[in-house]
VODREN-643707 format. One record per residue (C-alpha): residue number from 0; residue in three letters; x, y, z. Coordinates in pm, whole numbers. Layout:
# residues N
n,res,X,Y,Z
NUM,ALA,X,Y,Z;
...
//
This chain:
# residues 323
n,res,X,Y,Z
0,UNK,0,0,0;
1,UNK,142,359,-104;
2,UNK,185,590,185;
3,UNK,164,957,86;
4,UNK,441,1143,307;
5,UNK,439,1512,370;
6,UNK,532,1749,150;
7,UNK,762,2055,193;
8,UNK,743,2402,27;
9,UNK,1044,2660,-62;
10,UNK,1021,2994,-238;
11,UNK,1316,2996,-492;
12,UNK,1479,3330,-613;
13,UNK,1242,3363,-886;
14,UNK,948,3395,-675;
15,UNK,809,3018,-777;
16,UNK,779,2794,-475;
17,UNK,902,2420,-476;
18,UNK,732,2168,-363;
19,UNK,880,1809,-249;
20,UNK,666,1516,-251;
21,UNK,815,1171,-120;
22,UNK,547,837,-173;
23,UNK,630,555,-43;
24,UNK,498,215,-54;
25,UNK,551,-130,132;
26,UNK,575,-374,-193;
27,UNK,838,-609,-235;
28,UNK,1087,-360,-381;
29,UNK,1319,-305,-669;
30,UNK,1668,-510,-704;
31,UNK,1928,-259,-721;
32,UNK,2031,-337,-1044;
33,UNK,1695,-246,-1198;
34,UNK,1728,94,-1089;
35,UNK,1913,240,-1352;
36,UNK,1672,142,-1621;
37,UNK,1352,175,-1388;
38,UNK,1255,502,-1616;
39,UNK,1283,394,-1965;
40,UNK,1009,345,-2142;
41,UNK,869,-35,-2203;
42,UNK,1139,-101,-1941;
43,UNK,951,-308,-1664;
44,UNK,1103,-473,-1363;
45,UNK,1039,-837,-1275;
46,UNK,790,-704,-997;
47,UNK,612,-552,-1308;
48,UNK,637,-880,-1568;
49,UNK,503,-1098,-1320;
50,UNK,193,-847,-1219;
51,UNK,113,-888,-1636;
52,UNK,-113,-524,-1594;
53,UNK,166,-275,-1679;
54,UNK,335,-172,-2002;
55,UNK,638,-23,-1856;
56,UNK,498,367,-1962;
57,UNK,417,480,-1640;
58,UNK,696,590,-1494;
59,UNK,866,733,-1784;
60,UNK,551,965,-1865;
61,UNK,569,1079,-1492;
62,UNK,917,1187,-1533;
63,UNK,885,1373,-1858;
64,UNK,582,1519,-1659;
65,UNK,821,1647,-1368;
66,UNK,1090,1748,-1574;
67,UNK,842,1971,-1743;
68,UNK,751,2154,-1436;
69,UNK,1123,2173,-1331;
70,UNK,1192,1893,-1136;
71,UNK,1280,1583,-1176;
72,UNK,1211,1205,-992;
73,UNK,1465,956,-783;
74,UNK,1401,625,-619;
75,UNK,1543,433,-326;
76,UNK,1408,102,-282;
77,UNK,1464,-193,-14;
78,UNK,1444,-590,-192;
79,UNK,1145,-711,70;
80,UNK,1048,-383,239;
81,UNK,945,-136,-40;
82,UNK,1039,184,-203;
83,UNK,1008,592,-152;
84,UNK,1012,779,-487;
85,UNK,1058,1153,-433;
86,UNK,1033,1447,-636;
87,UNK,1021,1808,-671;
88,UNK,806,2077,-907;
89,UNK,759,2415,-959;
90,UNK,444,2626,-940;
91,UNK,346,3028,-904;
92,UNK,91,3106,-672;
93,UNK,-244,3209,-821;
94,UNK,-531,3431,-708;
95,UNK,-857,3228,-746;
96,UNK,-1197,3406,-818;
97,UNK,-1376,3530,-505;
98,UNK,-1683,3385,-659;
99,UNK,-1830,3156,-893;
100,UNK,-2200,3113,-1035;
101,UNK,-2386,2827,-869;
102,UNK,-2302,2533,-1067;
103,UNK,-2656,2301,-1177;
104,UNK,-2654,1934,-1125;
105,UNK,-2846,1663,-1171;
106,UNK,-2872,1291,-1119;
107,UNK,-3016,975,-1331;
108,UNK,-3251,865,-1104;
109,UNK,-3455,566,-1383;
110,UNK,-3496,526,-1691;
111,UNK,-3808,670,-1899;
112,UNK,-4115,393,-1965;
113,UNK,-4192,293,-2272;
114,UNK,-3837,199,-2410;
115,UNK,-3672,-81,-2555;
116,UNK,-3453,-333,-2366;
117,UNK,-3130,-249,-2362;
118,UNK,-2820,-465,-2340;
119,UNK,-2470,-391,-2255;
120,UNK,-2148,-533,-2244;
121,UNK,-1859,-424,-2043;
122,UNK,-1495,-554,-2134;
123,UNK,-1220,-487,-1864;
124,UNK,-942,-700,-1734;
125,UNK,-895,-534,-1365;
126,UNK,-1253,-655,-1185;
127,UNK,-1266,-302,-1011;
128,UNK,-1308,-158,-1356;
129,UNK,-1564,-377,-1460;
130,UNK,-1744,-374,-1125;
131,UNK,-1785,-12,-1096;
132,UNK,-1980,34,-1432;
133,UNK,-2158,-267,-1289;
134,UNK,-2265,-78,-962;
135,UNK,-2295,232,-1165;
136,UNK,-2559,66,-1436;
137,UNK,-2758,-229,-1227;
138,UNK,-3108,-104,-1155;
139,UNK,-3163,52,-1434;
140,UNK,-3303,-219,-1665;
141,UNK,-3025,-253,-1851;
142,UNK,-2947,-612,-1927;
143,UNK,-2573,-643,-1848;
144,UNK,-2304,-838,-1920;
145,UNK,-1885,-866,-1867;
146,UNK,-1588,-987,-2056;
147,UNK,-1215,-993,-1949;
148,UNK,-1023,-1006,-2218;
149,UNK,-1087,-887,-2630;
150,UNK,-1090,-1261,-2775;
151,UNK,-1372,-1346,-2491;
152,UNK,-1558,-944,-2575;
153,UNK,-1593,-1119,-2934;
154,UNK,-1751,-1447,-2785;
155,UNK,-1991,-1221,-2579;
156,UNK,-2112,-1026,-2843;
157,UNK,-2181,-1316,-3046;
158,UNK,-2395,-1466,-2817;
159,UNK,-2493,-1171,-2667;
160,UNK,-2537,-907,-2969;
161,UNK,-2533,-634,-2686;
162,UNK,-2668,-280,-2859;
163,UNK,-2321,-107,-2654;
164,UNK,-1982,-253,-2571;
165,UNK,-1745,-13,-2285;
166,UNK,-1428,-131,-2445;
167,UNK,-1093,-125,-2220;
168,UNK,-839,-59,-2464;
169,UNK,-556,-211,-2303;
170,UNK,-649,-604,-2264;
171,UNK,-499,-937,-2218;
172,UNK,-519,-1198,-2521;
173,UNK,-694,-972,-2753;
174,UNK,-650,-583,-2744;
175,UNK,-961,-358,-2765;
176,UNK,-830,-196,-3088;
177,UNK,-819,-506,-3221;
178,UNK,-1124,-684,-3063;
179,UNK,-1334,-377,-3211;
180,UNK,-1199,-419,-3565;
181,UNK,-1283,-785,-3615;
182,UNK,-1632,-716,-3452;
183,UNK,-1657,-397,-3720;
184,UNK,-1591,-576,-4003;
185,UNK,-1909,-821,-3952;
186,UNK,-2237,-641,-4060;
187,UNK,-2386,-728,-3737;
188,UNK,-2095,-527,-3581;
189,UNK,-2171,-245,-3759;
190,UNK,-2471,-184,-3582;
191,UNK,-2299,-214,-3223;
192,UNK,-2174,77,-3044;
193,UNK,-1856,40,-2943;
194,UNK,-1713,301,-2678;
195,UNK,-1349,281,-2607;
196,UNK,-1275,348,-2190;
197,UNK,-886,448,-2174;
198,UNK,-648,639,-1968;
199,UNK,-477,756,-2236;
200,UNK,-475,1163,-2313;
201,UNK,-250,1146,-2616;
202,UNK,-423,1263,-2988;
203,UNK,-252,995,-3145;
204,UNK,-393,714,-2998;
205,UNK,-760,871,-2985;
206,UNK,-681,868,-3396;
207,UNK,-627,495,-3372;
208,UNK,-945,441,-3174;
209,UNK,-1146,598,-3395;
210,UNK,-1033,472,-3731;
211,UNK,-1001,107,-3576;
212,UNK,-1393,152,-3563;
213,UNK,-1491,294,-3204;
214,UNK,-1803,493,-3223;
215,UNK,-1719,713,-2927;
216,UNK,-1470,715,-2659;
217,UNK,-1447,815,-2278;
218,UNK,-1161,916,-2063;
219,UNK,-1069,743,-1767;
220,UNK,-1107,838,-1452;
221,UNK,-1480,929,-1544;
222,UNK,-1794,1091,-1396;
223,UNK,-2107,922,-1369;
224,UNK,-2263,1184,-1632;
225,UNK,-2011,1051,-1880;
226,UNK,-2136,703,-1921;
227,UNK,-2494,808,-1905;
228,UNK,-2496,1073,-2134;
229,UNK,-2275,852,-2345;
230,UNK,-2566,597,-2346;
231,UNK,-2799,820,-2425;
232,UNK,-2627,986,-2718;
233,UNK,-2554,651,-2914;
234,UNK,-2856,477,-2862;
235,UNK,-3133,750,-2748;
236,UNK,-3182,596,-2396;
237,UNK,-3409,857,-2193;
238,UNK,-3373,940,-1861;
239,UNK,-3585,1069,-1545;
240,UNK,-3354,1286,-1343;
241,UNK,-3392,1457,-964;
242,UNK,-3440,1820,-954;
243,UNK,-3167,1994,-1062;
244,UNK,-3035,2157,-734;
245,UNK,-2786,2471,-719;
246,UNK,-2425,2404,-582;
247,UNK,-2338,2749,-385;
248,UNK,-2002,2807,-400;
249,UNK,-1745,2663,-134;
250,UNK,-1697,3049,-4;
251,UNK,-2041,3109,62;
252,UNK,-2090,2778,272;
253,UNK,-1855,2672,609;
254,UNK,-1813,2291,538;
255,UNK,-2055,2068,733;
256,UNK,-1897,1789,920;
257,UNK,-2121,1505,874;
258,UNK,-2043,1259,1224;
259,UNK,-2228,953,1420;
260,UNK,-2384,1195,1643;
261,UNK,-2546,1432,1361;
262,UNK,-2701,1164,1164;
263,UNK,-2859,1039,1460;
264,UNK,-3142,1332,1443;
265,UNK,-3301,1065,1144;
266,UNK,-3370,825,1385;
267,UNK,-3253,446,1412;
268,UNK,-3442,308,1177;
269,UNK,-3300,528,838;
270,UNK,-2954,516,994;
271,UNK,-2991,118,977;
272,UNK,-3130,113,602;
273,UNK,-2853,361,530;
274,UNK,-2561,119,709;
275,UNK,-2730,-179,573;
276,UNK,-2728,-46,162;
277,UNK,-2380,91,222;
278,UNK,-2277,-282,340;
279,UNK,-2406,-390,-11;
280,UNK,-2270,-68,-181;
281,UNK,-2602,-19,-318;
282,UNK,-2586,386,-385;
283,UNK,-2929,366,-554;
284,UNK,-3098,293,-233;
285,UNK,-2896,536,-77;
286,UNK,-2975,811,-298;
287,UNK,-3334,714,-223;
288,UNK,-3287,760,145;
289,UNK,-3130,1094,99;
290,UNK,-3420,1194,-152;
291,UNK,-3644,1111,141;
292,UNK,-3447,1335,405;
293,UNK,-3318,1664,183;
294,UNK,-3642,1851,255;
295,UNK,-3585,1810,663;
296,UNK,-3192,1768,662;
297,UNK,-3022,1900,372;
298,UNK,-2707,1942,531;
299,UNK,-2673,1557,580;
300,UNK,-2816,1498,255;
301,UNK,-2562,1713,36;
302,UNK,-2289,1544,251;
303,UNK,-2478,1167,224;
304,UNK,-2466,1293,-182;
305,UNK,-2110,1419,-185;
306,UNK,-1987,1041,-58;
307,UNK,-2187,833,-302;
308,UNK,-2071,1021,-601;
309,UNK,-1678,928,-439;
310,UNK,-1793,548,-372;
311,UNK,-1726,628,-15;
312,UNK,-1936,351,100;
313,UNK,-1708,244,358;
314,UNK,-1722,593,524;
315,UNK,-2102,552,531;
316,UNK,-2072,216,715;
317,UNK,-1818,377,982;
318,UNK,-2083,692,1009;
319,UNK,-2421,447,991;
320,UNK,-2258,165,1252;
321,UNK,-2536,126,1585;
322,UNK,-2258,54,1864;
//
C-alpha cells in the first residue's frame, strides 16, 4: 500500500515555490540493479512482468511530466520492504476568483417507460473496472453483461449481440483496438456501439481508436454523467432525473462535518437502512434515502450525496454503525 508522506514548500529566487513530494509504498521492492533502467520506457522490472497489468509507460511519462515543471524524480528502494520515490516541481501562486455562479446538477434517477430493452457489455481485465460500471448501471433495466479479455468481448457479443460494448483498450489476449476491428468488419458489428474506456490523453492514440472503428470514446477516470450521457447519445436511452439543485459556492458555505452523532437526528431506523445499503454498496438505495431526508436535513443529505458520487461507501458504514 502507497503511503503519501508530507510534503515541503520553498520559495526559490524567482518567486516560484518548490514543492517536495516523497510516496512511499511497502511492496516487495526493486533489485538494485533495476534501478538504472527503472525510467525507460517499455522497461519493466520483474515485480512488473510478473503483475502482467503494466506496459512499462508509467513511470517514464511521470518523469517527462516532472521534468516539465522543473523537477525531476529519484528512487530508493529496499528488496522485501518497499520503495520511496521523491520528487520536486515548480508552481506560481495564483489568485482564485472570489466567486463563482452556482453550478446546476443533476442525477439519473430511472430510466423513462416505454423503451426498448437495452443490453450492454462491459470488457475490462482489472474486476474493479468492470465492477464499478456494474454498480454504476444495475437497476436501471439494462441487461448487463462482462468480458475480461478482447478474444472473450468477441464471444460475448456473439452470443450476446449487446446494442453497446465499454471497451478497455488495453487487454490481455486480444487488445480492444483489435477486438473492435474484427467485430466492425461483420455487418452485425456495424450496428454495435462500441465506446473505447482508456487512460490515455494522447491525440494519437484517440486517432487509432477511432479509425479502428470505435463509435465514441471516454476518458478514464470518469464521472457518472459521462457514461450516461454517453448511453444516451448513441442509442437514445431517456432518462428521469432529480431536480436539478444549485451548488453554492465553497466560499459562501462553512463545510458541514457530517459525524455519528449528527445523523442520529433521522432516527434508528434510516440510519440502519442507510448502514445496511452501504454494506451492499447499493448507492441507488442510498440516494433514495437521501431523496427522502433533503427537505428536513439537507445538510446531511448534500454530505450523504457528496460520498456516493466518491464510492465512499465504507465511510457511510463507519458513520451508519449502531454501537
Amino acid at each position: 500500500m502507497p503511503t503519501y508522506l508530507d510534503e515541503l514548500l520553498a520559495v526559490e529566487d524567482n518567486g516560484q515555490q518548490k514543492i517536495h513530494f516523497e510516496v512511499e509504498d511497502t511492496g516487495v521492492g526493486i533489485n538494485p540493479h533495476e534501478l538504472e533502467q527503472l525510467f525507460e520506457a517499455f522497461v519493466q522490472t520483474q515485480t512488473g512482468i510478473q503483475s502482467q497489468q503494466r506496459t512499462g509507460l508509467g513511470l517514464a511519462i511521470a518523469r517527462s511530466f516532472v521534468q516539465l515543471m522543473g523537477g525531476d524524480i529519484t528512487v530508493s528502494s529496499s528488496v522485501g520492504y518497499g520503495s520511496i520515490f521523491k520528487f520536486d516541481i515548480c508552481v506560481s501562486s495564483v489568485e482564485t476568483p472570489q466567486s463563482q455562479a452556482p453550478q446546476s446538477t443533476r442525477r439519473v434517477l430511472a430510466l423513462q417507460p416505454n423503451q426498448p430493452h437495452y443490453r450492454l457489455l462491459i470488457v475490462d481485465d482489472l474486476p474493479e473496472g468492470r465492477q464499478l460500471l456494474m454498480k454504476l448501471l444495475s437497476g436501471f433495466g439494462f441487461e448487463l453483461q462482462q468480458a475480461t479479455d478482447g478474444q472473450q468481448a468477441i464471444e460475448v457479443w456473439q452470443k450476446f449481440s449487446p446494442h453497446l460494448i465499454f471497451m478497455d483498450m488495453r487487454l490481455p489476449v486480444l487488445n480492444g483496438l483489435e477486438a473492435t476491428k474484427r467485430i466492425k468488419c461483420t455487418t452485425a458489428g456495424i450496428a454495435t456501439k462500441i465506446v473505447a474506456v482508456t487512460a490515455s490523453s494522447l491525440e494519437s492514440e484517440r486517432a487509432a481508436i477511432l479509425a479502428a472503428g470505435c463509435d465514441d470514446y471516454i476518458r478514464k477516470p470518469f464521472q457518472e454523467a459521462d457514461i450516461f450521457d454517453t448511453i444516451s447519445q448513441h442509442l437514445g436511452v431517456r432518462y428521469i432525473y432529480n431536480e436539478a439543485v444549485n451548488t453554492p459556492p465553497a466560499d459562501q458555505n462553512k463545510p458541514y462535518i457530517l459525524t455519528p452523532t449528527a445523523l442520529s437526528v433521522l432516527g434508528a431506523d434510516l440510519v440502519e437502512q442507510l448502514h445496511s445499503s452501504a454494506i451492499r454498496v447499493d448507492g441507488k438505495q442510498i440516494l433514495k434515502i437521501i431523496e427522502q431526508i433533503s427537505h428536513n436535513h439537507a445538510d446531511i443529505a448534500s454530505s450523504l450525496t457528496d460520498l456516493v458520487d466518491n464510492f465512499c461507501f465504507e465511510e457511510i458504514v463507519t458513520l451508519t454503525r449502531l454501537d
